[in-house]
C-alpha positions as CSV (number, residue, x, y, z in Angstrom):
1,X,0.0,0.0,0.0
2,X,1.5,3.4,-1.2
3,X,1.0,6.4,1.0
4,X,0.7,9.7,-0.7
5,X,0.7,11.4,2.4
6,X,-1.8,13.1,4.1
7,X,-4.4,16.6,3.3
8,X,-6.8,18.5,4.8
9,X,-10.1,17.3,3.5
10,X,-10.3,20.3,1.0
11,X,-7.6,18.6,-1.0
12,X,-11.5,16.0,-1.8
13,X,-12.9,19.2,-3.3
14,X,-9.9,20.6,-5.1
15,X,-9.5,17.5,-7.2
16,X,-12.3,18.9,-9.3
17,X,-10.2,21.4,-10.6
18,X,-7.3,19.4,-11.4
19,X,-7.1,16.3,-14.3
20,X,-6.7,13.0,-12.0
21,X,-5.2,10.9,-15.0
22,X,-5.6,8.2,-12.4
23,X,-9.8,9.2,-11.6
24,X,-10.7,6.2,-9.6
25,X,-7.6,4.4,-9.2
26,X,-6.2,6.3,-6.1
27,X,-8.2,6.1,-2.4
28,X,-8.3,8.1,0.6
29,X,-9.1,7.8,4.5
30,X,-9.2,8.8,7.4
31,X,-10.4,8.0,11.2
32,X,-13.4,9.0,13.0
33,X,-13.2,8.5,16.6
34,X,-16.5,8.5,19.4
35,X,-16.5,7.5,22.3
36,X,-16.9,3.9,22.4
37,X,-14.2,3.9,19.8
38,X,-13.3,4.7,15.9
39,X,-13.6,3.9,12.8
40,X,-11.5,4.2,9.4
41,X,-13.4,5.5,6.3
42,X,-12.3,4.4,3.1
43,X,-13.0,6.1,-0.4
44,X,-12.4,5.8,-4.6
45,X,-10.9,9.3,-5.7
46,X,-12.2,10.6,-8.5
47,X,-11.3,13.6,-10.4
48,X,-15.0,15.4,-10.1
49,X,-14.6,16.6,-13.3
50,X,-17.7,17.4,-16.0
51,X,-15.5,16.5,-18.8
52,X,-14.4,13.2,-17.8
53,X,-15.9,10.1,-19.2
54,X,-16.3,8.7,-16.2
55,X,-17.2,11.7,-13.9
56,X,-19.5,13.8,-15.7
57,X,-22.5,11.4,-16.4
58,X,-22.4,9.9,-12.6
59,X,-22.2,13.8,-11.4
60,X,-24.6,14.5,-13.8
61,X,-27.3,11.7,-12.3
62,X,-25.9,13.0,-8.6
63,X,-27.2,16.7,-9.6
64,X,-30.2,15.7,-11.3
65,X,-31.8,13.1,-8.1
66,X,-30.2,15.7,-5.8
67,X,-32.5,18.8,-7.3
68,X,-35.6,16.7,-7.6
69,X,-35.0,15.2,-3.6
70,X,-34.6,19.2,-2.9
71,X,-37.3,20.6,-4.5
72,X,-39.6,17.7,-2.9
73,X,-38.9,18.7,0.1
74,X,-39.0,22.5,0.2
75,X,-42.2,22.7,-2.2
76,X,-40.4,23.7,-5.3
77,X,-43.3,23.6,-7.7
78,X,-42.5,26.9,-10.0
79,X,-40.9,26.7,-13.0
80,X,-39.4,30.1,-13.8
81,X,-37.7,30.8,-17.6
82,X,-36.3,34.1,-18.3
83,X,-33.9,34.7,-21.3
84,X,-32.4,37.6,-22.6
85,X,-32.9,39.5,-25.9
86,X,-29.1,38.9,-28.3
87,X,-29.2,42.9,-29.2
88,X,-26.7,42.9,-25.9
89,X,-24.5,40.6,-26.1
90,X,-22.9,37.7,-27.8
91,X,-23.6,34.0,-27.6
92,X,-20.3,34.0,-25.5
93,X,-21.0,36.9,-23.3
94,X,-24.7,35.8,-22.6
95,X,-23.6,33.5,-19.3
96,X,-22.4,36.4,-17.6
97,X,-25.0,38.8,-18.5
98,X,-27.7,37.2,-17.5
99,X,-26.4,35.6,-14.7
100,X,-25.7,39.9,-13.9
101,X,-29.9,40.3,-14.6
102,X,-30.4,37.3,-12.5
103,X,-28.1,38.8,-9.7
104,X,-30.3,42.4,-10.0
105,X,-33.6,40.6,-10.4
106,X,-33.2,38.8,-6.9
107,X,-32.8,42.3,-5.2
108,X,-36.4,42.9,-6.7
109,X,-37.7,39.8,-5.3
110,X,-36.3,40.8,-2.0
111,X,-38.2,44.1,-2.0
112,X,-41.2,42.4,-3.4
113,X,-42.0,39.9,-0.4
114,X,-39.6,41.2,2.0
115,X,-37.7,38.3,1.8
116,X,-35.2,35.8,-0.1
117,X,-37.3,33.5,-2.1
118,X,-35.7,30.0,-2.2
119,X,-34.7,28.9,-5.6
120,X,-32.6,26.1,-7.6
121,X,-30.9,27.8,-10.7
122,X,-30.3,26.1,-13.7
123,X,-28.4,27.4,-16.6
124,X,-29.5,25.8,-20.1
125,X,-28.4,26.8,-23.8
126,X,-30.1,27.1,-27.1
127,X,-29.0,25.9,-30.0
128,X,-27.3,29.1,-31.2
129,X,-25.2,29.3,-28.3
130,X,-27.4,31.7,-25.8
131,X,-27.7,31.2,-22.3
132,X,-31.0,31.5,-20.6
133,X,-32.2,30.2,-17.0
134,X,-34.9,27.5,-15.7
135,X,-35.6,28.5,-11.9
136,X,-37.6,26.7,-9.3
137,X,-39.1,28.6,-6.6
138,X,-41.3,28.2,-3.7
139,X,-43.9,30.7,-4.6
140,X,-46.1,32.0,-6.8
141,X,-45.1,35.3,-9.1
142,X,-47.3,37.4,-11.4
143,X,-46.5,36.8,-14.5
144,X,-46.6,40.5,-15.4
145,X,-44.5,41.6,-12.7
146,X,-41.8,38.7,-13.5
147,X,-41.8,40.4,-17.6
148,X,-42.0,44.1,-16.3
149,X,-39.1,43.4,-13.6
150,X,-37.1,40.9,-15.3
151,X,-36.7,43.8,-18.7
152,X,-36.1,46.5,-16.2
153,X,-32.6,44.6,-15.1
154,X,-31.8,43.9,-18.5
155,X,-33.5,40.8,-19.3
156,X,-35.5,39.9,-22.6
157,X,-39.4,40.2,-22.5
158,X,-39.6,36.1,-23.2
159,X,-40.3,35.2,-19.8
160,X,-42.5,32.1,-18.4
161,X,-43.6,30.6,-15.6
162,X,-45.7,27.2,-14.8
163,X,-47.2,25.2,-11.9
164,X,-45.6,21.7,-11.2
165,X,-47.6,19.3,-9.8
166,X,-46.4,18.0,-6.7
167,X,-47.3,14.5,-7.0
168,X,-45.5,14.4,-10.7
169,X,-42.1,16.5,-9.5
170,X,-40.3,14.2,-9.5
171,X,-41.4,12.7,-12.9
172,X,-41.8,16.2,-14.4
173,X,-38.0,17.5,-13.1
174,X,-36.4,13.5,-14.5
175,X,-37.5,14.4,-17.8
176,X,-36.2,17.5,-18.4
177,X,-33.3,17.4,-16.3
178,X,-31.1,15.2,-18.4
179,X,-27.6,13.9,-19.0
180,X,-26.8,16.4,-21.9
181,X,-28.2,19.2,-20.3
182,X,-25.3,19.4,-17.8
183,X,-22.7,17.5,-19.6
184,X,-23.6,20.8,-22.2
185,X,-19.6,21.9,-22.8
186,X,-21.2,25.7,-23.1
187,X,-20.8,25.9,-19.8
188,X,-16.9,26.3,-19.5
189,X,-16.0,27.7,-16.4
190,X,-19.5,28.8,-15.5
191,X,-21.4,26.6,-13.0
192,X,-24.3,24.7,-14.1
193,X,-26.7,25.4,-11.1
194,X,-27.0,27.7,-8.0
195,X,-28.9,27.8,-5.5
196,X,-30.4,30.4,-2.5
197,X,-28.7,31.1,0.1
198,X,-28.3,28.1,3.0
199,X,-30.0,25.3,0.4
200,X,-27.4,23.1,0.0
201,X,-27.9,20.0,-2.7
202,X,-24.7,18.4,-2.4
203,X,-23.4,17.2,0.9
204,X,-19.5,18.0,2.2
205,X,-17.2,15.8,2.4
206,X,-16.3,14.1,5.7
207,X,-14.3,16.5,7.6
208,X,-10.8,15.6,9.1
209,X,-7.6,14.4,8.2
210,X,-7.2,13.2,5.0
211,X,-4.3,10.3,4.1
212,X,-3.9,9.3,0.0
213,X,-3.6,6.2,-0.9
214,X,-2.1,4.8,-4.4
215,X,-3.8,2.1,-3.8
216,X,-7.0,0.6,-5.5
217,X,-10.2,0.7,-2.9
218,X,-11.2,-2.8,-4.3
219,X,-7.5,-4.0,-3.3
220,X,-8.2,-2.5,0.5
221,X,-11.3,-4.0,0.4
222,X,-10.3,-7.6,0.2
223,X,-6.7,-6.8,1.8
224,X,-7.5,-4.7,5.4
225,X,-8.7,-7.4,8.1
226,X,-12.0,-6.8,10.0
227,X,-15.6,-6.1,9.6
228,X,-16.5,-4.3,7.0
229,X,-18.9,-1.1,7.7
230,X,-20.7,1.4,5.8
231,X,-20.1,-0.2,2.3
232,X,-21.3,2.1,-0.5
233,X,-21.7,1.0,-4.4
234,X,-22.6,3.6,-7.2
235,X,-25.6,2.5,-9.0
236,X,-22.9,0.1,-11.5
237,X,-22.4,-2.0,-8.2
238,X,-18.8,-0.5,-8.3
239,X,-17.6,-0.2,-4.7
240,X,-17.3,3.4,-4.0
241,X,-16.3,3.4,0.1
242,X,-16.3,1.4,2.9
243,X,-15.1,1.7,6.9
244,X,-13.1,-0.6,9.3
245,X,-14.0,-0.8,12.9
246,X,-11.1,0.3,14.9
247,X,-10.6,0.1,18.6
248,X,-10.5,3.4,20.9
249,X,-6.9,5.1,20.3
250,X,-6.0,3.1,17.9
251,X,-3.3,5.3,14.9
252,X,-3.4,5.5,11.0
């Protein structure tokens, strides 16, 4: 077993941002202790990244049943479209400047019900290249106001906005939130979804200390002695982490 040494557990997140040429053939982990003793989590690395084979169509499932679970719960059942008019910008430019109206138009909202709404953001392009936005909220909006307020920050007067039935969410959100719509390589460096304030789709990793392992998970999995807890497949049965019980005080 190679050690790679050992990270804070930002070092999960920032793989994203770099090209693993080894995505899933590397593992981490790290020890939880209570008080009746511990435990050693094991996990696959992967390199998080849209553009890789691999990554980007599991992410892209992980988003999708991650937006539908959220919007569930919270009572999501708006549909919101706004686009913008191509007089003021380019195809290129269009991410930024709408994700600028978007930014203004909240500020409206705000004023409007004396509150922040909550919302999942998602950024979808036409076939010509122009950025526009699909929003689910958790209230209902004139339509009027949303075209008269939306124009006033810049937008385009091609606005829309539809009931979702909350018994059929979660087929209504599967069918249009697919594969190719976030795997889209418009995006570049602009993020695929946001969300309001403190709504969270995606959990953290498991904070602690990190160690990196250039070792394959399966290989631990069958190597390290002892019960085996918390075993985790993706949905291709491919093990994805697992932990060891270890006794109180016990070291790497």
């Amino acid at each position: 077993m190679q050690d790679a040494g050992s990270l804070d557990s930002s070092f999960l997140v920032g793989l994203k941002n770099n090209c693993n040429k080894v995505c899933g053939g590397w593992s981490a982990s790290t020890q939880i202790d209570n008080e009746i003793g511990g435990t050693r989590k094991y996990v696959r690395l992967h390199c998080k990244r849209w553009n890789c084979a691999r990554c980007g169509p599991k992410r892209a499932k992980q988003v999708r049943h991650a937006i539908i679970q959220r919007a569930t719960e919270l009572d999501l059942r708006r549909m919101m479209t706004l686009t913008i008019g191509h007089g003021g910008c380019t195809a290129e430019q269009s991410t930024t400047y709408i994700r600028n109206c978007w930014k203004k138009f909240r500020v409206y909202l705000r004023r409007k019900f004396g509150e922040s709404i909550q919302y999942i953001c998602i950024t979808e392009f036409q076939k010509n290249g122009y950025a526009h936005l699909h929003i689910l909220v958790d209230r209902y909006i004139h339509f009027e106001w949303i075209q008269d307020n939306w124009q006033a920050v810049g937008g385009g007067y091609r606005v829309r906005i539809e009931p979702v039935d909350i018994h059929r969410i979660g087929p209504y959100l599967s069918k249009y939130l697919t594969k190719d719509l976030f795997l889209s390589p418009n995006y570049g460096k602009y993020r695929r979804f946001t969300t309001s304030k403190g709504l969270k789709l995606i959990p953290k990793p498991i904070k602690g200390l990190w160690q990196m392992l250039k070792t394959d998970l399966d290989y631990l999995f069958d190597s390290l002695a002892g019960h085996k807890l918390d075993v985790v497949c993706d949905q291709d049965g491919r093990l994805q982490a697992f932990a060891v019980a270890l006794p109180l005080g016990s070291g790497p």
